[in-house]
C-alpha positions in Angstrom: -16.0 -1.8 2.6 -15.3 -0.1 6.2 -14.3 3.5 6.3 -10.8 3.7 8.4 -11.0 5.7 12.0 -7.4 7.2 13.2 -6.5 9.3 16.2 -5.6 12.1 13.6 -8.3 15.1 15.1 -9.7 17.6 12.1 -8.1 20.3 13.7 -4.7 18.6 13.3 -5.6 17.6 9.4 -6.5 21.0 8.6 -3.2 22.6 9.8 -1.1 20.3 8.5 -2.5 20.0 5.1 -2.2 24.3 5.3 1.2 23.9 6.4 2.1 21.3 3.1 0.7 23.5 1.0 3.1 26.3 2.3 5.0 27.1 -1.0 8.4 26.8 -0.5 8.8 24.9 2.6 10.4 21.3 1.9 9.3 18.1 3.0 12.2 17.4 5.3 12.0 20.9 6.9 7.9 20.6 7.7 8.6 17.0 9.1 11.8 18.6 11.3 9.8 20.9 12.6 6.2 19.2 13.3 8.4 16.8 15.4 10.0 19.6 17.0 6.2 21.2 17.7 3.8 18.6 17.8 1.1 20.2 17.6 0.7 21.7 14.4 -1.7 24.2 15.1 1.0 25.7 17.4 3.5 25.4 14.3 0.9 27.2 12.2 0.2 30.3 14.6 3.9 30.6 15.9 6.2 29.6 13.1 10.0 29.7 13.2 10.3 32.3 10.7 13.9 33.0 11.7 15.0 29.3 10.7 13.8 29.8 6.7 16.1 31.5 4.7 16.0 35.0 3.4 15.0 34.6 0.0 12.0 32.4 1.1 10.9 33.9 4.4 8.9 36.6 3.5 6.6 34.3 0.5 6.2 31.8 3.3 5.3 34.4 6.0 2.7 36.1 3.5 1.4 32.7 3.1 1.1 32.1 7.2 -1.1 35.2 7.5 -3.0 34.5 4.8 -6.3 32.5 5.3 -6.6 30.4 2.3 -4.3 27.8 3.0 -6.7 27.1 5.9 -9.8 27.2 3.7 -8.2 24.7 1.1 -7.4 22.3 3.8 -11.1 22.0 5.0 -12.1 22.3 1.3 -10.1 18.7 1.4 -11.2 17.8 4.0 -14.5 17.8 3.3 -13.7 16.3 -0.1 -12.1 13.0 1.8 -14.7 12.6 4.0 -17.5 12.7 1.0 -15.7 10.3 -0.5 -14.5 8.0 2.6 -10.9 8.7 2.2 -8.8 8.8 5.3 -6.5 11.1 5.9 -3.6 10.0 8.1 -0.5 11.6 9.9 2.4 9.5 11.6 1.7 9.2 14.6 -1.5 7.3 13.1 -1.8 3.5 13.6 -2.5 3.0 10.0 0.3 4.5 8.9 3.1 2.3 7.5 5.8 1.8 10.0 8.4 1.3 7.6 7.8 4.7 5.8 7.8 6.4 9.1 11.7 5.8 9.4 12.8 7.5 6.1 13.5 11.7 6.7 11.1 12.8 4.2 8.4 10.5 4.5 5.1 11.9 3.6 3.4 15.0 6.3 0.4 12.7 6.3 -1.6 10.3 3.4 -4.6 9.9 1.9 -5.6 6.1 2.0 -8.7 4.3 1.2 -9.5 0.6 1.5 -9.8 -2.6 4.0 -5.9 -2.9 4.6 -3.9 -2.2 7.7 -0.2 -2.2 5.8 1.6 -2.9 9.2 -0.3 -5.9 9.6 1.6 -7.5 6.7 5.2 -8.0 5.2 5.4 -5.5 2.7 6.9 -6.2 -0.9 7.3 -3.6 -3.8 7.7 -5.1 -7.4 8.1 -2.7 -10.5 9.5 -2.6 -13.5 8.9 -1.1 -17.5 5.9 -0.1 -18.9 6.8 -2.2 -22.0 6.9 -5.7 -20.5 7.9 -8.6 -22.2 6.2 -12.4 -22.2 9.4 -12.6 -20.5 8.1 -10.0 -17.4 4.9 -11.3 -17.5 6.1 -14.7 -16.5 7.9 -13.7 -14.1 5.8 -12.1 -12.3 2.7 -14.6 -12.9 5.7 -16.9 -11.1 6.3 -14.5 -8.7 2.6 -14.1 -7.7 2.2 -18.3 -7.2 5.5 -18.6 -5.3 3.8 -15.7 -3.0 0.2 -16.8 -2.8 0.4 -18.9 1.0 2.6 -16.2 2.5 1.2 -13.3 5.0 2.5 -10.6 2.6 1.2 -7.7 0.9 2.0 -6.7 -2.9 3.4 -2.8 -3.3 3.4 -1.0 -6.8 2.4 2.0 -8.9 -0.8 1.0 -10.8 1.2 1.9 -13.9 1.0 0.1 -17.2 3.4 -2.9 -17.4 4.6 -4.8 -14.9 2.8 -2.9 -12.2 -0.2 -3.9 -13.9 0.6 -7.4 -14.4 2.2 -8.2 -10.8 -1.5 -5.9 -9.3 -3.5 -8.7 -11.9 -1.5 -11.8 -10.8 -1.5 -11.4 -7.6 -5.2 -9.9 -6.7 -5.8 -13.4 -9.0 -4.6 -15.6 -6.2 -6.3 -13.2 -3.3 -2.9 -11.4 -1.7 -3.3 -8.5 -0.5 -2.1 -5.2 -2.8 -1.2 -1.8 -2.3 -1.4 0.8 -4.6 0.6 3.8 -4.1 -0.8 6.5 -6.6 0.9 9.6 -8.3 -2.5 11.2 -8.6 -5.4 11.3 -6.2 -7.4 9.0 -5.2 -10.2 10.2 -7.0 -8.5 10.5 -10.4 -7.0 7.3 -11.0 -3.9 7.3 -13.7 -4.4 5.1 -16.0 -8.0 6.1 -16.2 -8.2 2.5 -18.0 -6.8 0.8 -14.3 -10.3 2.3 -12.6 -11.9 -1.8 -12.2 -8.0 -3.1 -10.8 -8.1 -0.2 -8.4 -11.4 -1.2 -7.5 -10.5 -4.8 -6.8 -7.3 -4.1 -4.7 -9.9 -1.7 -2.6 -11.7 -5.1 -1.5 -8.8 -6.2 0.3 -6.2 -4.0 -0.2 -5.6 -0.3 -0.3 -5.1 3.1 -2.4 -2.2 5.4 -1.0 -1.4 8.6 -2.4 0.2 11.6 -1.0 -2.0 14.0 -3.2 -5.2 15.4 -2.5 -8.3 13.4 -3.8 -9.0 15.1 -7.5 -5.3 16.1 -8.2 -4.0 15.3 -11.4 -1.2 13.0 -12.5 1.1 15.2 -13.1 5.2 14.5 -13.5 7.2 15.7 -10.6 4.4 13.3 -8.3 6.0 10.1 -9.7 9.2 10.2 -8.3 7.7 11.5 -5.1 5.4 8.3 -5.3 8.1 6.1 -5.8 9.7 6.9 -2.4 6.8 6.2 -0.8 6.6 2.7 -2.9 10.4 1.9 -1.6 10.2 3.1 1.7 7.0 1.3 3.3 8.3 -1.9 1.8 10.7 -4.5 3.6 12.2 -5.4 0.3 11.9 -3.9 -3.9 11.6 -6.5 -6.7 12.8 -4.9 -10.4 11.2 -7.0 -13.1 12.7 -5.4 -16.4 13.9 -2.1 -16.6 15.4 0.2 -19.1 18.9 1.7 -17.4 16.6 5.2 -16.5 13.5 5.5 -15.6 10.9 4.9 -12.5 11.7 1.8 -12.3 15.6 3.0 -11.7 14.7 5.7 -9.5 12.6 3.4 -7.0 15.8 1.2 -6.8 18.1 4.3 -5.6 16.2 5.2 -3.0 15.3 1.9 -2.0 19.1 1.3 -1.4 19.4 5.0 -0.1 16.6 4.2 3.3 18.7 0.5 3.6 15.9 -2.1 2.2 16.7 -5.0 0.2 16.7 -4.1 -3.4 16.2 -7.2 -5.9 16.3 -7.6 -9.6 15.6 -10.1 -12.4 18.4 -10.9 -15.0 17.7 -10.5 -18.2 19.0 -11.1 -22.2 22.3 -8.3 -22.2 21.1 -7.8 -25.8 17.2 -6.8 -24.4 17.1 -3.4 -23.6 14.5 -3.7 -21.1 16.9 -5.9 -18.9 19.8 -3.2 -19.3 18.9 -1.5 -15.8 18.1 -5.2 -13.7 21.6 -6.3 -14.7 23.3 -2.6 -14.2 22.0 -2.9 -10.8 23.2 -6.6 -10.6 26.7 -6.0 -11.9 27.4 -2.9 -9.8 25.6 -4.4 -6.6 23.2 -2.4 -6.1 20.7 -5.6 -6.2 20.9 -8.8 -5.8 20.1 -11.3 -8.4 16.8 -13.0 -8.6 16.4 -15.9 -11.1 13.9 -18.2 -8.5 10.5 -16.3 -7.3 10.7 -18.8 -4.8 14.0 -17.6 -3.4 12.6 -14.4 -2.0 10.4 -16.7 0.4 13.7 -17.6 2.4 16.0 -14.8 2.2 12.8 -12.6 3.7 11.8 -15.3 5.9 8.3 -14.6 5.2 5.5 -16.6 7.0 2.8 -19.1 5.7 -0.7 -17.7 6.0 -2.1 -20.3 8.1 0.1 -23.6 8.2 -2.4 -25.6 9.5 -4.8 -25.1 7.0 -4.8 -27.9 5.4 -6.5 -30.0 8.7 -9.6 -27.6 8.2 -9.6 -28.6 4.2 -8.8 -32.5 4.7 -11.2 -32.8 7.7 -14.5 -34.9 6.3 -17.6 -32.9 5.7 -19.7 -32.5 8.6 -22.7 -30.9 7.1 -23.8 -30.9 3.2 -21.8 -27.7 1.6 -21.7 -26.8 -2.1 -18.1 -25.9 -1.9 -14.8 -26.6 -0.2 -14.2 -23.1 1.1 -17.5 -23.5 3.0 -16.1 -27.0 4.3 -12.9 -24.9 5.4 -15.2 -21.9 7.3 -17.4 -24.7 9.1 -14.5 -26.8 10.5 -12.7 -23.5 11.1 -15.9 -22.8 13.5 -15.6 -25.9 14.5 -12.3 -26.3 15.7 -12.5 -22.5 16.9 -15.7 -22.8 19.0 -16.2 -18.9 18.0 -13.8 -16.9 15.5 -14.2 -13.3 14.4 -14.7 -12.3 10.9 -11.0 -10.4 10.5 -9.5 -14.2 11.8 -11.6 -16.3 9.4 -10.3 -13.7 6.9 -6.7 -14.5 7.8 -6.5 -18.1 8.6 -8.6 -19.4 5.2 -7.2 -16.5 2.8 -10.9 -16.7 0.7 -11.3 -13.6 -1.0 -13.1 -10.6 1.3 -15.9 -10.0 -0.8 -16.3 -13.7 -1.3 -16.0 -14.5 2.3 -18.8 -12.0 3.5 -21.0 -13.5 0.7 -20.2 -17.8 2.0 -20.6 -16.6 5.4 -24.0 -15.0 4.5 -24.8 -17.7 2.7 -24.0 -20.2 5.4 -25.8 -18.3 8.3 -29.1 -18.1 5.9 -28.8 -21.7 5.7 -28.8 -22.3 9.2 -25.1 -23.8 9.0 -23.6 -21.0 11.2 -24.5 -17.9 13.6 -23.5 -15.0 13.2 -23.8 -13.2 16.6 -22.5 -9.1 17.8 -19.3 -7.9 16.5 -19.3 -10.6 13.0 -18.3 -13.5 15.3 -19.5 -16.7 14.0 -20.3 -20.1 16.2 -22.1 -23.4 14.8 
């Protein structure tokens, strides 16, 4: 695993993560007026006063002269770099582009793994924590309808069918997201620890809370808006008529992405909010996994795979995958790591671990920069 570099400086991390942590200064007003500032050092040390209202302006000017919200943003920082966690602003390549259009997108993330999320078409499936065979179908469906396309999986790490879409599609190697309403550090469930360890291999942990902070309630809808709003398009699969599930559907309609949801039995009521949102067409219907491939016009992987696979061997390999790499090379004359990685779809961990295995056998090189030749 690779630790992340962005054009974020320290001295810009540490004054915005003092001016979040401003009590009583909104989302949308911090993002109105870092645009307004750029810099937000110069925010920090000449703040609009005059533009916060009179009940809040003198807590928040207290707060301005006050060192400690400068020493707990280096104590973070400090934390996230122990622990290889990135901290990212906007203006950041890594950060996802989608997210940047909606008004209260998130100051700046925390964000850990081997994922760039604008490098993919984005989808966010959720749904109940009490999923049904029913759910679970779906969504193993879902996952094998998916598994050739260039797309990356979005949810929560909840229980349910976050869980079960995370599992089904990590199964068939596409790539996940998973956008946390705790830190990074304190992974909620505690019992999802090994799936948020397997999306890390190719994947990547979001969260907009500091590394250690707990899960508590108000961060889940706040963590919904970020599931909704770096994703092209939100998949319900069984949802009660309230609940997270719901709430990631508003505001998924609210920033203008395509909402869909599974139909369910009228008498189940964990299929009363997926056909609420049917009937009052605030979704439409999805019955066919495979239907989302055309009405998002997503794109295969690597369509020509299949003439590295059905070329004949031309060296003695244990495996088919290793087959794939060496006529990949072939065919390629020299290819980078990150393009074997895309074009074959093998597993990251498995395809550092072939190519090792090849190069020790003397069936590849491996030269400056992980490019490989024959």
């Amino acid at each position: 695993m690779f630790y992340l570099s962005f054009k974020m400086t320290e001295e810009h991390k540490t004054y915005l993560i003092a001016l979040s942590n401003i009590k009583g200064l909104s989302n949308r007003t911090l993002n109105e007026l870092i645009k307004e500032y750029k810099n937000p050092k110069n925010l920090f040390n000449n703040f609009p006063i005059e533009k916060i209202s009179a009940v809040k302006k003198k807590k928040i000017e207290y707060q301005l002269k006050s060192r400690e919200n400068i020493l707990y943003a280096n104590n973070i920082i400090r934390i996230a770099n122990e622990h290889k966690i990135s901290i990212i602003g906007k203006d950041d390549d890594m950060y996802p582009s989608l997210l940047k259009e909606c008004e209260d997108h998130p100051v700046y993330l925390f964000v850990k793994g081997n994922l760039n999320p604008n490098k993919k078409t984005l989808i966010s499936v959720v749904g109940t924590r009490d999923v049904s065979s029913y759910g679970t179908d779906f969504c193993k469906e879902l996952a094998s309808s998916l598994k050739d396309y260039d797309i990356g999986i979005v949810s929560g790490l909840a229980y349910g069918v976050d869980f079960e879409i995370h599992k089904r599609t990590l199964d068939l190697n596409i790539s996940n997201v998973g956008v946390l309403g705790s830190g990074i550090k304190n992974i909620y469930p505690s019992a999802h620890q090994k799936i948020s360890n397997r999306i890390l291999e190719n994947g990547l942990l979001i969260s907009e809370n500091t590394p250690y902070a707990p899960p508590v309630s108000y961060n889940f809808p706040k963590r919904n808006r970020i599931i909704a709003g770096m994703t092209k398009a939100t998949i319900i699969i069984e949802s009660p008529l309230k609940g997270g599930s719901m709430i990631t559907a508003k505001l998924a309609n609210d920033y203008n992405r395509d909402v869909y949801a599974v139909p369910g039995n009228y008498l189940n009521g964990k299929s009363k909010g997926c056909n609420d949102l049917i009937k009052n067409h605030q979704a439409y219907l999805l019955d066919d996994p495979s239907e989302i491939i055309e009405t998002l016009e997503l794109k295969k992987i690597n369509p020509n795979i299949e003439k590295y696979s059905s070329n004949e061997y031309k060296a003695s390999f244990d495996s088919k995958e290793e087959n794939i790499i060496y006529n990949l090379i072939l065919d390629e004359k020299e290819v980078s790591f990150d393009k074997i990685l895309q074009l074959t779809n093998i597993h990251f961990s498995a395809l550092n671990e072939l190519l090792l295995k090849m190069e020790l056998n003397s069936s590849i090189k491996q030269f400056p920069g992980k490019i490989y030749t024959l």
